[in-house]
C-alpha positions in Angstrom: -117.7 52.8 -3.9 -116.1 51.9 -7.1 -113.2 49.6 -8.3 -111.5 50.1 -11.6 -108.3 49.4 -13.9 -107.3 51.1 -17.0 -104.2 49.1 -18.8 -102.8 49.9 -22.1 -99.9 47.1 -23.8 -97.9 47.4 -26.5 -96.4 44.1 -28.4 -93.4 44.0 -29.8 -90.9 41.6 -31.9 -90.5 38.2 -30.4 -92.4 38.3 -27.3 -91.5 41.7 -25.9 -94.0 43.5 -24.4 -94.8 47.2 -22.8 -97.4 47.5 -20.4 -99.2 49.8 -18.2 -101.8 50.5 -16.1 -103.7 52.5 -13.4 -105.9 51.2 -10.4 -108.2 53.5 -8.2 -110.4 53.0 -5.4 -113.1 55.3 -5.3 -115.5 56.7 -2.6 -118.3 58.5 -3.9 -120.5 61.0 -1.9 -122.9 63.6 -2.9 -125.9 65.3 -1.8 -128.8 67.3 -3.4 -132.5 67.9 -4.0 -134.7 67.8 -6.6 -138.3 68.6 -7.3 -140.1 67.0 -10.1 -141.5 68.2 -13.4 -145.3 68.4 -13.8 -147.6 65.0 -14.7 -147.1 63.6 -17.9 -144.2 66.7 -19.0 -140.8 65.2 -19.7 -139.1 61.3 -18.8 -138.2 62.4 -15.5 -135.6 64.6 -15.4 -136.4 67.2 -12.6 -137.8 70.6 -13.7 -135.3 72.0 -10.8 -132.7 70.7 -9.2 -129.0 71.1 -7.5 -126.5 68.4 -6.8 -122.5 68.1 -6.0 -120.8 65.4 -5.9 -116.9 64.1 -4.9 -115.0 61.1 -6.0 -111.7 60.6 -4.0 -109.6 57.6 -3.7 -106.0 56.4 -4.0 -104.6 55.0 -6.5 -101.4 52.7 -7.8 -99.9 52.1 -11.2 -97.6 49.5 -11.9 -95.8 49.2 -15.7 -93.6 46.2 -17.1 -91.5 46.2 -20.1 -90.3 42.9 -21.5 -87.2 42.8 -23.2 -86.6 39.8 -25.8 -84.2 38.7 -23.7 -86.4 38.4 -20.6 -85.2 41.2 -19.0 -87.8 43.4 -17.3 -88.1 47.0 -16.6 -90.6 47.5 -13.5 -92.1 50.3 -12.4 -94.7 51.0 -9.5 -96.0 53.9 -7.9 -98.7 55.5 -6.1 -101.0 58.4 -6.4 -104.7 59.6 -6.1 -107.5 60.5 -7.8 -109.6 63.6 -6.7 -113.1 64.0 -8.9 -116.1 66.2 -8.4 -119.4 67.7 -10.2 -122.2 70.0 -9.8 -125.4 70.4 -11.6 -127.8 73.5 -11.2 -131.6 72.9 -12.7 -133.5 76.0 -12.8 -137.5 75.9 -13.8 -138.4 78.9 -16.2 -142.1 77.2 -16.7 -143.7 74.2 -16.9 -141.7 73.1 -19.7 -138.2 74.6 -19.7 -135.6 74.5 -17.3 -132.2 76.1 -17.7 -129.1 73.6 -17.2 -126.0 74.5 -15.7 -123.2 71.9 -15.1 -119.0 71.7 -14.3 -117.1 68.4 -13.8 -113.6 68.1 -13.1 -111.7 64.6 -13.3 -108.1 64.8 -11.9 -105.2 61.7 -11.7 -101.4 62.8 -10.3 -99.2 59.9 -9.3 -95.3 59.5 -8.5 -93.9 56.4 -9.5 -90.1 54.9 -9.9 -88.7 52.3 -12.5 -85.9 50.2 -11.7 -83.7 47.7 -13.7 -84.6 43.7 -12.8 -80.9 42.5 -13.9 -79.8 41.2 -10.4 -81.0 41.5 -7.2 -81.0 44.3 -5.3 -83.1 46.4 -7.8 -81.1 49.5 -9.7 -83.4 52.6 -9.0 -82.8 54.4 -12.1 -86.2 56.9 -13.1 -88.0 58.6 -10.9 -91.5 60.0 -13.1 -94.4 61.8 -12.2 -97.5 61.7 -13.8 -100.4 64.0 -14.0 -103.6 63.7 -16.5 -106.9 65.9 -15.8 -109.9 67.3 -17.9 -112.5 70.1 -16.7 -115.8 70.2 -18.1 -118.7 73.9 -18.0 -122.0 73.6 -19.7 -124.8 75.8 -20.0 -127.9 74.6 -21.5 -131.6 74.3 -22.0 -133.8 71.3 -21.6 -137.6 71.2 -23.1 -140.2 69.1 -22.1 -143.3 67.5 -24.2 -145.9 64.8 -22.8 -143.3 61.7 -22.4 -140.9 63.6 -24.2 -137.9 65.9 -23.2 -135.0 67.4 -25.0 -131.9 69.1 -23.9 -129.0 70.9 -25.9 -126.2 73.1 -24.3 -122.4 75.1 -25.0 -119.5 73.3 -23.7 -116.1 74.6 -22.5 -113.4 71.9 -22.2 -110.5 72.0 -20.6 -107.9 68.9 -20.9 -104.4 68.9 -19.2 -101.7 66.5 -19.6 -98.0 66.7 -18.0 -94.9 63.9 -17.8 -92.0 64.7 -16.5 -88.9 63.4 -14.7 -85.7 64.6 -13.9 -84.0 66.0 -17.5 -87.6 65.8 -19.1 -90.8 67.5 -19.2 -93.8 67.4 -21.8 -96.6 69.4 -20.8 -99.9 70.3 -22.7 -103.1 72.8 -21.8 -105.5 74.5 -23.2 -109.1 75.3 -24.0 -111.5 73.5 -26.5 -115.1 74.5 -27.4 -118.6 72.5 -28.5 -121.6 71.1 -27.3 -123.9 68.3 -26.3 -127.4 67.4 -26.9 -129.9 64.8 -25.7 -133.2 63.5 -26.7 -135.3 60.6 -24.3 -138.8 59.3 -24.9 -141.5 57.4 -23.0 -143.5 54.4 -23.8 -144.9 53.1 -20.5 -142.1 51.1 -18.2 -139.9 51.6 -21.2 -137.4 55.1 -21.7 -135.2 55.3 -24.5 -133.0 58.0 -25.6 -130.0 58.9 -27.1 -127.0 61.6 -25.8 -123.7 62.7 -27.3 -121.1 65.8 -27.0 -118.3 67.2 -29.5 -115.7 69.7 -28.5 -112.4 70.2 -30.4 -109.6 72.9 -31.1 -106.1 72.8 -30.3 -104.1 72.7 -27.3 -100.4 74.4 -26.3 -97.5 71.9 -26.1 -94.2 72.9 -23.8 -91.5 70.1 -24.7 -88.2 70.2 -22.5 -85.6 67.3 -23.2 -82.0 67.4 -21.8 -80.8 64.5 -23.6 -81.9 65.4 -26.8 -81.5 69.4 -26.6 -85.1 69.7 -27.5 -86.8 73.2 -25.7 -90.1 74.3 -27.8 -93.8 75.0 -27.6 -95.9 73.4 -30.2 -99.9 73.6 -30.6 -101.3 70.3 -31.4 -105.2 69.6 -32.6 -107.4 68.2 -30.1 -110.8 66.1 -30.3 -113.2 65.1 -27.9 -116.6 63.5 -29.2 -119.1 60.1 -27.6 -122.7 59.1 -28.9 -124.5 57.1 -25.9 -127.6 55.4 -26.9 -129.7 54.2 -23.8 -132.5 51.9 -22.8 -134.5 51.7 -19.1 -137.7 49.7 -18.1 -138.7 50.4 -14.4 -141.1 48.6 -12.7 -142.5 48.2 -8.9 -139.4 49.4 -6.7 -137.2 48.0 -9.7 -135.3 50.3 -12.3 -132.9 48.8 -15.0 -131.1 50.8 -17.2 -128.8 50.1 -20.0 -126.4 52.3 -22.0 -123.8 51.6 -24.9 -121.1 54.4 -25.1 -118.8 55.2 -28.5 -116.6 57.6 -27.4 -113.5 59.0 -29.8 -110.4 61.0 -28.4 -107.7 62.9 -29.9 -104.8 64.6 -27.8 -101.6 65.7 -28.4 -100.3 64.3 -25.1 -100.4 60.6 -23.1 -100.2 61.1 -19.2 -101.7 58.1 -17.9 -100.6 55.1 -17.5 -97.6 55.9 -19.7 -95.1 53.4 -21.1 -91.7 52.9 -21.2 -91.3 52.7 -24.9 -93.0 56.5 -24.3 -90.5 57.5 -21.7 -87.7 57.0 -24.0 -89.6 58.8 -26.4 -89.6 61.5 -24.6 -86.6 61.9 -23.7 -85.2 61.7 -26.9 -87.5 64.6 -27.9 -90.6 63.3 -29.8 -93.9 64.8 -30.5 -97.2 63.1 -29.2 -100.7 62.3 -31.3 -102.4 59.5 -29.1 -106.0 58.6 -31.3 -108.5 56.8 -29.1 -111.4 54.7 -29.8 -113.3 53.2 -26.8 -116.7 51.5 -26.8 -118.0 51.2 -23.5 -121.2 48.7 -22.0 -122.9 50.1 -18.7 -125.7 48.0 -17.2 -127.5 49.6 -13.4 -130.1 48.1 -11.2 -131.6 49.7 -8.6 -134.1 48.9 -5.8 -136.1 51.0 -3.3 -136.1 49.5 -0.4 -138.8 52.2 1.0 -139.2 56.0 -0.5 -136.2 57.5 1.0 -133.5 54.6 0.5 -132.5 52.6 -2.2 -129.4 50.7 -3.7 -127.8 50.9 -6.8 -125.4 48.3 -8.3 -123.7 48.8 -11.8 -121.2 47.3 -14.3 -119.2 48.3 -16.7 -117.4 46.7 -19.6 -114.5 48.6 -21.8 -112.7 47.9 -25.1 -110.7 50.3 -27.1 -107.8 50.6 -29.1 -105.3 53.7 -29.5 -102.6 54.9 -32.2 -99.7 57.0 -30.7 -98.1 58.6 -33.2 -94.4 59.9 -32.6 -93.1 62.9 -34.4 -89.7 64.7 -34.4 -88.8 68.0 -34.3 -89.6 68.4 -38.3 -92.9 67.2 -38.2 -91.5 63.8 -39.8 -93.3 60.7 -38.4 -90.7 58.6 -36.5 -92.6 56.0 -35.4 -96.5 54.4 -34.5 -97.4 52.4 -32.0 -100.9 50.3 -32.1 -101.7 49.5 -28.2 -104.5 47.6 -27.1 -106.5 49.7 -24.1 -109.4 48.8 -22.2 -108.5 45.3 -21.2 -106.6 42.9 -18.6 -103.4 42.8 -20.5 -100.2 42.2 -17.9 -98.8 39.0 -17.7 -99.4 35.2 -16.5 -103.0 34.7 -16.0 -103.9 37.9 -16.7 -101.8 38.3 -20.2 -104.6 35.6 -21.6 -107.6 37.7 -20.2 -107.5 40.9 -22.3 -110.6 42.9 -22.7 -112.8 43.6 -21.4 -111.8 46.0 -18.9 -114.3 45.7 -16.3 -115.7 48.8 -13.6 -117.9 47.8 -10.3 -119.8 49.9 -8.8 -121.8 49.7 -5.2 -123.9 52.7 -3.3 -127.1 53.6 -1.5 -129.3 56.8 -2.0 -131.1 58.0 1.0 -133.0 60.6 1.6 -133.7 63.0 4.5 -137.3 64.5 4.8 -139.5 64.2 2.1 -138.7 61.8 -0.4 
């Protein structure tokens, strides 16, 4: 079970403000089975394995835009998240294994903004929201005495669509690249080091009514992370620690839009959102007895994102510099800010043979 918030805010001229953000509540099941690689080969990894798992959950967004003059926009929704992997690990000796891996990561949610002039509330937009990315590798891993390595191809797949009644913005398509991964053993101490790149460009369909705007655009695309990583296990203890740098750029922003970006769109501007996120995991885990044990992990995010607005000549109209990764509404939280902060909870049991 795991509890999360992604926010991004925008700050504008004398104490206006845009933000936004997206709340999940995740169960996570999966099964699978595992056999292990021979003495001494490798830092653990499994010389064959299968495993799928499924993250489901609802979800909730709310946004707030501050005018200067105090008046807010407010707008609240609901949705859900629907998430799920599989891994394939097939021996081909003692040292090899051939890797085979999808992952798909889905968000669609439905919200409504309404004006806060005067009570009752003024429904006035009606949005929906829908932001997913689909992940296929095929690899090889090789395994040495307390050593293993792994490379493979990657096919990526990210998909991004806004839209509400006179507006729609839309963007698909396939990118291309690869991961590697390299981990080593010194007694109770594993450390390794894992990072991906895939890039290429991705088909944008932009509809706007107001601003009689109809055209399909390909934008340049990005995806790349470095994860360094550190573990000591001991007795029926495991701790393992990871630091992530992970750089995005897309053509498109479908979560946790804001309004500043929904007027955007509508008057027919082109979107560059550039990402950089740096993210903290820690993980402890504890066997309780061969077949069960619990796991309990945190996470801390920062980051920082450029959204560049262009019109339908290329010409830059606008940027905006948003803080991401963070506690960044108002009151209490408004003076939190980053980090943003992930909890996770879950057992691992085992039937048969541990």
């Amino acid at each position: 079970m795991s509890y999360a918030t992604l926010s991004r805010r925008f700050d504008g001229t004398q104490g206006a403000f845009d933000v936004s953000d997206v709340t999940p509540k995740i169960l996570l099941v999966g099964a699978g089975e595992a056999w292990p690689a021979a003495s001494g080969l490798g830092t653990g990894t499994p010389a064959a394995e299968w495993r799928a798992r499924f993250a489901v959950g609802p979800s909730h967004d709310e946004q707030r835009f501050l005018f200067t003059d105090q008046t807010p926009i407010l707008t609240t929704g609901t949705g859900r998240f629907l998430n799920f992997d599989a891994l394939g690990r097939i021996p081909v000796d003692s040292h090899d294994s051939v890797e085979l891996g999808v992952e798909r990561r889905e968000h669609a949610i439905t919200d409504f903004s309404s004006f806060v002039f005067q009570k009752p509330q003024v429904l006035f937009l009606q949005r929906s929201l829908t932001a997913s990315r689909l992940d296929a590798a095929a690899g090889w891993r090789h395994r040495w005495e307390n050593l293993e390595a792994a490379a493979s191809v990657r096919w990526t797949v990210p998909y991004g669509r806004t839209e509400n009644d006179d507006t729609l913005y839309r963007s698909r398509g396939s990118l291309f690249g690869g991961a590697a991964e390299v981990r080593w053993r010194l007694g109770h101490w594993t450390v390794g080091v894992a990072g991906d790149l895939a890039s290429g460009s991705l088909d944008v369909e932009e509809h706007s009514t107001p601003a009689s705007v109809d055209r399909t655009v390909r934008g340049d695309a990005r995806l790349a992370s470095v994860r360094p990583s550190v573990s000591f296990a001991w007795n029926r203890w495991d701790l393992f620690g990871s630091v992530g740098f992970e750089r995005q750029r897309l053509p498109f922003v479908a979560l946790a839009v804001l309004s500043e970006e929904s007027a955007a769109l509508q008057s027919g501007r082109h979107f560059d959102s550039d990402v950089d996120e740096v993210f903290w995991d820690v993980r402890v885990r504890h066997a309780f007895a061969p077949a069960l044990s619990a796991l309990v992990a945190l996470r801390l995010g920062y980051g920082q994102e450029t959204v560049t607005l262009t019109d339908t000549t290329g010409a830059v109209v606008s940027t905006l510099h948003l803080r991401r990764r963070g506690i960044f509404g108002g009151g209490l939280s408004g003076q939190l800010g980053s980090p943003e902060l992930t909890f996770y909870v879950g057992a691992n049991f085992a039937l048969g043979s541990p």
